[in-house]
C-alpha positions as CSV (number, residue, x, y, z in Angstrom):
1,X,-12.5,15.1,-14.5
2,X,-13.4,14.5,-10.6
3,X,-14.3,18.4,-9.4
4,X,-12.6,19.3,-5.7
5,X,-14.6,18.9,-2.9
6,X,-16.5,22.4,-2.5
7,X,-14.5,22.5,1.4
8,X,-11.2,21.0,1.4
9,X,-8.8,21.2,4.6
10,X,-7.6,24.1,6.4
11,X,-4.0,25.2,6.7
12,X,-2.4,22.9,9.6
13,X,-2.2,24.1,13.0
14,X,1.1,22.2,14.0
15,X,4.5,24.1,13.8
16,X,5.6,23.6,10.1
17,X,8.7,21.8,12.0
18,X,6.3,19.1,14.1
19,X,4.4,19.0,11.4
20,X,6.9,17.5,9.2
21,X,8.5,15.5,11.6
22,X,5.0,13.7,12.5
23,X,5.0,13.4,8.8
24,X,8.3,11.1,8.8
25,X,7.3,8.9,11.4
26,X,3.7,8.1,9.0
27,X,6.5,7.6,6.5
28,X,8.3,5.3,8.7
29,X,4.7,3.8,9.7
30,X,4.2,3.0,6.4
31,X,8.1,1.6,5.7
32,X,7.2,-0.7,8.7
33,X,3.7,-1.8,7.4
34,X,4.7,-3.3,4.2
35,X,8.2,-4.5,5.7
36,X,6.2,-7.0,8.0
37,X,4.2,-8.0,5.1
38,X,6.7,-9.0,3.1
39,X,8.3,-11.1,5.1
40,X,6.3,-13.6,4.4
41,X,6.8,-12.9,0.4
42,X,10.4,-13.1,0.7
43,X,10.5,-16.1,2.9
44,X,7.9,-18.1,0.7
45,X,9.8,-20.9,-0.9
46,X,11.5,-21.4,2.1
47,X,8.1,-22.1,4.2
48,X,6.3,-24.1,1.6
49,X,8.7,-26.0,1.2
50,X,9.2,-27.2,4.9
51,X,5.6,-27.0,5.7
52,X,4.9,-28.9,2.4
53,X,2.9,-26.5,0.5
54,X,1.7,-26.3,-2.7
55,X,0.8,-23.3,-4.7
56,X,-2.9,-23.1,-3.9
57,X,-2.4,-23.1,-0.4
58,X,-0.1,-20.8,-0.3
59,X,-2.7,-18.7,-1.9
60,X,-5.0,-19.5,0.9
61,X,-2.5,-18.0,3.4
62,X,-2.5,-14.9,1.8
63,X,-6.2,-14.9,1.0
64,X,-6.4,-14.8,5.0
65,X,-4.3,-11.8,5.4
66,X,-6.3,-10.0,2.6
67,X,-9.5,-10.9,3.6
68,X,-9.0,-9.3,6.8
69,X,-6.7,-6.2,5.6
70,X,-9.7,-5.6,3.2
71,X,-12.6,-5.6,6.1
72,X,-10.0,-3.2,8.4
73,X,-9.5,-0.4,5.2
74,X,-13.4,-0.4,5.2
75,X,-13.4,-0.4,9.6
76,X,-10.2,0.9,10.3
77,X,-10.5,3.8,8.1
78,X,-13.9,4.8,9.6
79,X,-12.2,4.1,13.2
80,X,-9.0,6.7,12.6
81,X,-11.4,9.4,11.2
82,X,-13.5,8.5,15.0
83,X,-10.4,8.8,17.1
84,X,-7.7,10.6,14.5
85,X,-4.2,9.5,13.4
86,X,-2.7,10.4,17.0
87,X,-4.5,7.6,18.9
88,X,-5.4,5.2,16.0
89,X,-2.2,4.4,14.1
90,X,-0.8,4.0,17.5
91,X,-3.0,0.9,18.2
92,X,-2.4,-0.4,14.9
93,X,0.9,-0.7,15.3
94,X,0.8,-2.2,18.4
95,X,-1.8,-4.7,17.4
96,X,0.1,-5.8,14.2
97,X,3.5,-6.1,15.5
98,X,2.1,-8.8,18.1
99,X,0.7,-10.1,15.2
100,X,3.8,-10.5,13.5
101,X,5.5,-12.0,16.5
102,X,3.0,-14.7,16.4
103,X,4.5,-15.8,12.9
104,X,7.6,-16.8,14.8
105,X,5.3,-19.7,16.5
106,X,3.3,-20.9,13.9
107,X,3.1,-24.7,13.3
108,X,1.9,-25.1,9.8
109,X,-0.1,-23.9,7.2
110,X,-3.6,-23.4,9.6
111,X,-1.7,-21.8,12.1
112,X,0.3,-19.5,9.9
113,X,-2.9,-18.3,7.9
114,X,-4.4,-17.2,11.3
115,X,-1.3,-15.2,12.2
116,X,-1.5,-13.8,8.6
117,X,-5.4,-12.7,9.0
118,X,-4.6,-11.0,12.3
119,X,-1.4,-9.4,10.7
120,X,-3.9,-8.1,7.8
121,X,-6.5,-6.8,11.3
122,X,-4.0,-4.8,12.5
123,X,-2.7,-3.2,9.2
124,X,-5.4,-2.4,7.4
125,X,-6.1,1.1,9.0
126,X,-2.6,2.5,8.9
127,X,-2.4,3.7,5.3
128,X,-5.9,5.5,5.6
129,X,-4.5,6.7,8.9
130,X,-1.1,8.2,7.1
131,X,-2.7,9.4,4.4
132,X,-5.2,11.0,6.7
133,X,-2.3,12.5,9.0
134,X,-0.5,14.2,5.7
135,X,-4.0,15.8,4.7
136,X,-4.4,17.1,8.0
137,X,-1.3,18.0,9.3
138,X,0.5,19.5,6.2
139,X,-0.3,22.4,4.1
140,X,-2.2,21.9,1.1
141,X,0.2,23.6,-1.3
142,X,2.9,20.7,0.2
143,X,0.0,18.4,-0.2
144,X,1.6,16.3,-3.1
145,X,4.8,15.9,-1.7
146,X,3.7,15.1,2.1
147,X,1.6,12.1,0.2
148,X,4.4,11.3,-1.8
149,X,6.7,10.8,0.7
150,X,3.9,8.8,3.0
151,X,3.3,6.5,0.0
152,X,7.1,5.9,-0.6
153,X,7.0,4.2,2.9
154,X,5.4,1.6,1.6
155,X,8.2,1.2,-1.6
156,X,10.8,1.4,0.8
157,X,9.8,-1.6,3.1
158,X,9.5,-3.4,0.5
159,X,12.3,-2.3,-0.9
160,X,14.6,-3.1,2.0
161,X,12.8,-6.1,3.1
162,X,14.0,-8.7,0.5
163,X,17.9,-7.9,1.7
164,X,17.3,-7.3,5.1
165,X,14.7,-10.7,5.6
166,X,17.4,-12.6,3.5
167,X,20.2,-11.4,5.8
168,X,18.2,-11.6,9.0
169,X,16.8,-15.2,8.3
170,X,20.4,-16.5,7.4
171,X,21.5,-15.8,11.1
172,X,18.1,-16.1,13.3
173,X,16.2,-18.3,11.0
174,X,12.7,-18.0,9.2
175,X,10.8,-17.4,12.8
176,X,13.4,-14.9,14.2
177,X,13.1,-12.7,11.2
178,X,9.4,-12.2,11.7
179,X,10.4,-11.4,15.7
180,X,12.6,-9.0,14.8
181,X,10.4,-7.1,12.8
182,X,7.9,-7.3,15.7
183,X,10.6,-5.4,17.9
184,X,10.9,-2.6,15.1
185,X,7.1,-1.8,15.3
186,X,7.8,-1.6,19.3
187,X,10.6,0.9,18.8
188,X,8.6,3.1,16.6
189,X,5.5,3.1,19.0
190,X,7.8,4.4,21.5
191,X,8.8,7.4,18.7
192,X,5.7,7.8,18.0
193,X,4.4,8.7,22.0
194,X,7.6,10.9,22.5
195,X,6.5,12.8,19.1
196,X,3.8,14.3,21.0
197,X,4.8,15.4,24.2
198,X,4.0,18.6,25.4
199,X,1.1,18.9,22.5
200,X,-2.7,19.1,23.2
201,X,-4.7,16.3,22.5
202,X,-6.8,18.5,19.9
203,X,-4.1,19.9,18.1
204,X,-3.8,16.4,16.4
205,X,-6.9,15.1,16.6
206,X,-9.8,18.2,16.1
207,X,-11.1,17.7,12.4
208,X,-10.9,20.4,9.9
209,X,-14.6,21.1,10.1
210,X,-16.8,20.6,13.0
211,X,-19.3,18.7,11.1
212,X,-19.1,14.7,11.9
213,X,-17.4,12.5,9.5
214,X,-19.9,11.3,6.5
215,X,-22.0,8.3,6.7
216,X,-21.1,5.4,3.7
217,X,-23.8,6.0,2.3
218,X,-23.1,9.8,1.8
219,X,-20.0,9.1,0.2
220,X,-20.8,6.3,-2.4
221,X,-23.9,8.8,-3.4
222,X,-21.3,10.9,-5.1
223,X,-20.0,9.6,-8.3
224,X,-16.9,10.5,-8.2
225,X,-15.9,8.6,-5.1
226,X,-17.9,5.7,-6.7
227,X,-14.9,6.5,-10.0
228,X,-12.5,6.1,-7.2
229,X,-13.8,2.9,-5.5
230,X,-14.2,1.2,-9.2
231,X,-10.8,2.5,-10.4
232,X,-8.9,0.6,-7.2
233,X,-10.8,-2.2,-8.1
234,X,-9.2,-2.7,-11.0
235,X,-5.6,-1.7,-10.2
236,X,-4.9,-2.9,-6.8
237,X,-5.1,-6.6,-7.6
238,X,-1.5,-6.3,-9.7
239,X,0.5,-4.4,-6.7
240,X,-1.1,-7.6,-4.3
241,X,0.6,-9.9,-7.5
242,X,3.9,-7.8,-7.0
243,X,4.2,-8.0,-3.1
244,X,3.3,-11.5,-2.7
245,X,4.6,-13.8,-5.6
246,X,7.2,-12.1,-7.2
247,X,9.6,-14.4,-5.5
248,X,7.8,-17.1,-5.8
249,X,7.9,-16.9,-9.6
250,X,11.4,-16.0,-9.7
251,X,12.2,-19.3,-8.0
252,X,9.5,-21.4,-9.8
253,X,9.9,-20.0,-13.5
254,X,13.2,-18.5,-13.4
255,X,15.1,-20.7,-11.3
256,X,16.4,-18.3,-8.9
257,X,17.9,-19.2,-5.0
258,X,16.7,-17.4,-1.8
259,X,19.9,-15.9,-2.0
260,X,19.3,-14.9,-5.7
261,X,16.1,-13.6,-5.1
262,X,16.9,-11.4,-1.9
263,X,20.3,-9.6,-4.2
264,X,17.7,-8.9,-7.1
265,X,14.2,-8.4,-5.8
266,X,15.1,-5.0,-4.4
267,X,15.1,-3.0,-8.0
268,X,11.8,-2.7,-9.1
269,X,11.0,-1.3,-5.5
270,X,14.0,1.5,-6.1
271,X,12.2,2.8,-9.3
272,X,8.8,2.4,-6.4
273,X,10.7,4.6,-4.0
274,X,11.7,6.7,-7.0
275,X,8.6,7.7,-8.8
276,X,6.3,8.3,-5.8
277,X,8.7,11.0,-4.1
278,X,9.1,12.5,-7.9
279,X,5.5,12.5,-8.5
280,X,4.3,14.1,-5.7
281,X,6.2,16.9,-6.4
282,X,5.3,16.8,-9.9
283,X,2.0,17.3,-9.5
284,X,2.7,20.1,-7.1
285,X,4.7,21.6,-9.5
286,X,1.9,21.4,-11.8
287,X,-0.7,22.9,-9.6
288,X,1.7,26.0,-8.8
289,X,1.4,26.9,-12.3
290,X,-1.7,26.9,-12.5
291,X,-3.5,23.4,-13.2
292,X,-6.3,22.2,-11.5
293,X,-6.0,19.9,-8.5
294,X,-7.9,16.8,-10.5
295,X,-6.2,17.8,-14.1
296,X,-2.2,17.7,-12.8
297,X,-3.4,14.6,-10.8
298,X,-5.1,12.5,-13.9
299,X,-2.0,13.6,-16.0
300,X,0.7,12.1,-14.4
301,X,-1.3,8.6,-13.9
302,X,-2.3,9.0,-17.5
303,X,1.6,8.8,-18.2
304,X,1.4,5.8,-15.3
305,X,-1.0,4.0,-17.3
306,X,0.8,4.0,-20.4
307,X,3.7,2.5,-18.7
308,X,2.5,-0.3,-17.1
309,X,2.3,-2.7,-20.4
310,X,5.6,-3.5,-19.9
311,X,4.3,-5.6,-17.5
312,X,3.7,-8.5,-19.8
313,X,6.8,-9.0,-21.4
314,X,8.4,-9.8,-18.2
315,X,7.0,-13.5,-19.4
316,X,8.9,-13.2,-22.9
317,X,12.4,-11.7,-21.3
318,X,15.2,-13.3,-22.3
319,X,16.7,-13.4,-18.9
320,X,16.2,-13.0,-15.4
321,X,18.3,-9.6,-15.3
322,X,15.8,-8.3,-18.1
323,X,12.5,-9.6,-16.3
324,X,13.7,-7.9,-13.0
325,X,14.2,-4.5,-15.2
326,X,10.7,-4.8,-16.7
327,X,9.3,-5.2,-13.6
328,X,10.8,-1.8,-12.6
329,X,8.8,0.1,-15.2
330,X,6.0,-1.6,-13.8
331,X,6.7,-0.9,-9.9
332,X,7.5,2.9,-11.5
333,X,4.6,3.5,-13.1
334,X,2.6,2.3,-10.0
335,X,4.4,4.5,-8.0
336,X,3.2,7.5,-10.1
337,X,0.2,6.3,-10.1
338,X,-0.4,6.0,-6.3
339,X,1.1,8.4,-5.1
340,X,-1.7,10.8,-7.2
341,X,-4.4,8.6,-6.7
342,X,-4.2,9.3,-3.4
343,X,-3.7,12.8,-3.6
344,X,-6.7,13.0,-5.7
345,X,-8.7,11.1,-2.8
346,X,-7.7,14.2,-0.4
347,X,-8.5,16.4,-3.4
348,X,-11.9,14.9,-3.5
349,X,-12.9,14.7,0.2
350,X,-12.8,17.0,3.2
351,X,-10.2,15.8,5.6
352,X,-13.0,14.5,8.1
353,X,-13.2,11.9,5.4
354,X,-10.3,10.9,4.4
355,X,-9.3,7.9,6.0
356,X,-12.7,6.9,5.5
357,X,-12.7,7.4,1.4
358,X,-9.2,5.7,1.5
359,X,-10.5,3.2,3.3
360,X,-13.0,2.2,0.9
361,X,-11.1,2.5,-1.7
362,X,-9.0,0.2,0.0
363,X,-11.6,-2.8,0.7
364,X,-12.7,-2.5,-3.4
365,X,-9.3,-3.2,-3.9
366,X,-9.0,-5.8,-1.5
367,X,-12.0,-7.5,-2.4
368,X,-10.4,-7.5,-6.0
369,X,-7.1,-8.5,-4.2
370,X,-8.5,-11.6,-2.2
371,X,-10.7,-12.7,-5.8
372,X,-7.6,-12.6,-7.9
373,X,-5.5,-14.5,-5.7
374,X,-7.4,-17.7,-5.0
375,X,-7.4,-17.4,-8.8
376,X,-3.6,-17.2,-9.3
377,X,-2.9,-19.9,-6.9
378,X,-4.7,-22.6,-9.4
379,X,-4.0,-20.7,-12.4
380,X,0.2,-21.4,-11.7
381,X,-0.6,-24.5,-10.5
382,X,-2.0,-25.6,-13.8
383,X,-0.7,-23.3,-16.4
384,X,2.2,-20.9,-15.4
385,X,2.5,-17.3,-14.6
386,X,1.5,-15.6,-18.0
387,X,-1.9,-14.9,-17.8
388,X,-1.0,-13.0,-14.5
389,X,1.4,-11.2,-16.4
390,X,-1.2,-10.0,-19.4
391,X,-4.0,-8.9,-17.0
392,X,-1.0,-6.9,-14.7
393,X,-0.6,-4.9,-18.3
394,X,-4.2,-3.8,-19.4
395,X,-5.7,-3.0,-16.2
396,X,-4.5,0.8,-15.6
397,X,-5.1,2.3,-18.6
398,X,-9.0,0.7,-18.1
399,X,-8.6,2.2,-14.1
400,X,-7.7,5.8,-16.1
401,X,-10.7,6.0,-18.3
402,X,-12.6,5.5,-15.1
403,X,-11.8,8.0,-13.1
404,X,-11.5,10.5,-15.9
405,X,-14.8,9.7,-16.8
406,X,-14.2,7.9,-20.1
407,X,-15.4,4.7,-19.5
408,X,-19.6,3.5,-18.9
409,X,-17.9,2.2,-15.2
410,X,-18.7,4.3,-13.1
């Protein structure tokens, strides 16, 4: 079991009311996040096509957005512990919604891969930043639930993107749906300013202790932060599978229209949106009666992990109505999973360090992210999607034993 840190956060010192209301617009932060991102998932058969793309450099493309989304959870989350979630998230946004707007200009694959690698700059520290904010901001006892709604931001853009990108794209065209999600990230940067009026910059900002936020090489010293780091490392790679090429195998293997793809794609983020609302509760729930903070944690992403081998029989499904459903279980167990893995991150760390922890987390499963997709790339290209499939099934259970401290990887 990973032990609590010996000095977790304090109780908040925002209004319960502001407090919660900050709290929806990380949410929202986090819808927005993954919405831009996915524009580019949704819209992939579209732009290969007319850019002339094949599979593996399609791969590049997102290679360049990961690469740089993995160096920014390492930076960025080190950055929004510097300068706190007030100030930092704010210039993320900012940064990565000019970044999407530079999609609608791109020329061709070179030019579209820099636009993805500065789209990946700019978001890399705003989950470390949420997640940092919903530590800080919200009381512990709520701690689950605050996280669990944070994390379902990122189910929900995705949820909605496939519709609304469909819809949008249909009237405006690939380039003006990537605009117009540039000019939702301006709208919630102006929400986000008026959120704090008439509040101190310390209320929002001031750590819960007065000690500076710990070096690297403080962190990784303690093994159960390194459980953490090798844990992402072997789970994030299949969420990166989800989010980017999901409609590209519906198309390729299953046959499925744009059209086709943007009615269906939606479900397996619902049962996302679902399970990391419920979970965060859950494990709430569990700590009021009395479990430990680690021990209601590992227990729900132990029922997670036993989930998640549905993933493999989306290959063998009879039809594309049946894939879609498996890929729900799949997308619900990950959402129970997340949605307590970082909980148990701000279990584990004082709130000084939170962002930064996520943020490492973040780059091991980045770097893990960027390996396994210039492998997927050739391995479609040249076989078909089923060996993506069977690794997406096995790899959270082996994630489980590592951070309960049953497995020699540590």
């Amino acid at each position: 079991m990973l032990p609590p840190s010996q000095k977790l956060s304090t109780a908040p010192a925002l209004s319960p009311a502001r407090a919660w209301l900050l709290c929806v617009l990380l949410f929202l932060s986090a819808v927005l996040c993954f919405l831009d991102r996915q524009v580019l998932s949704v819209l992939a058969p579209q732009i290969i096509a007319e850019f002339g793309m094949s599979n593996t450099s399609y791969s590049r493309v997102v290679f360049a957005f990961v690469l740089s989304y993995t160096v920014m959870l390492a930076l960025g989350g080190r950055v929004m512990d510097a300068l706190g979630t007030r100030r930092g998230l704010g210039l993320a946004v900012a940064f990565w919604s000019v970044a999407s707007a530079a999609h609608a200009l791109v020329t061709g694959p070179l030019t579209l891969g820099v636009a993805r690698f500065f789209l990946g700059a700019g978001e890399g520290p705003a989950i470390p930043g949420a997640i940092k904010g919903a530590v800080e901001w919200i009381d512990p006892k709520r701690r689950g639930l605050a996280i669990g709604l944070v994390t379902s931001g990122a189910s929900l853009g995705s949820l909605i993107a496939p519709p609304l990108v469909v819809w949008t794209a249909s009237h405006i065209g690939w380039r003006g749906a990537f605009a117009a999600t540039a000019a939702l990230g301006a709208l919630w940067l102006v929400a986000w300013l008026l959120a704090f009026r008439g509040l101190p910059s310390t209320t929002t900002t001031a750590s819960a202790s007065d000690r500076p936020v710990s070096t690297w090489r403080t962190l990784l010293a303690r093994r159960e932060v390194r459980r953490l780091l090798a844990a992402r490392f072997c789970f994030d790679p299949v969420f990166y599978f989800y989010m980017f090429w999901i409609p590209q195998y519906l198309s390729r293997e299953r046959g499925m229209s744009l059209a086709q793809i943007g009615a269906l794609i939606w479900i397996p983020f619902v049962a996302l949106e679902i399970a990391n609302l419920a979970a965060g509760q859950a494990s709430d729930m569990c700590v009021a009666r009395g479990w430990s903070r680690p021990r209601a944690r590992l227990a729900l992403m132990l029922v997670a992990a036993l989930l998640t081998p549905a993933s493999f029989f989306v290959v063998l499904a009879g039809t594309p109505a049946l894939a879609i459903v498996l890929m729900s279980v799949l997308m619900f167990a990950h959402g129970i999973w997340i949605t307590n893995f970082m909980t148990l991150v701000g279990d584990t760390v004082e709130s000084r360090d939170v962002a930064t922890t996520v943020g490492l987390t973040g780059f091991c499963g980045g770097i893990a992210g960027m390996l396994s997709n210039l492998v997927i790339g050739p391995v479609v290209d040249n076989y078909s999607f089923t060996p993506i499939f069977l690794a997406s099934a096995v790899v959270y259970p082996l994630a489980w034993l590592i951070l309960s401290g049953r497995s020699p990887l540590r």
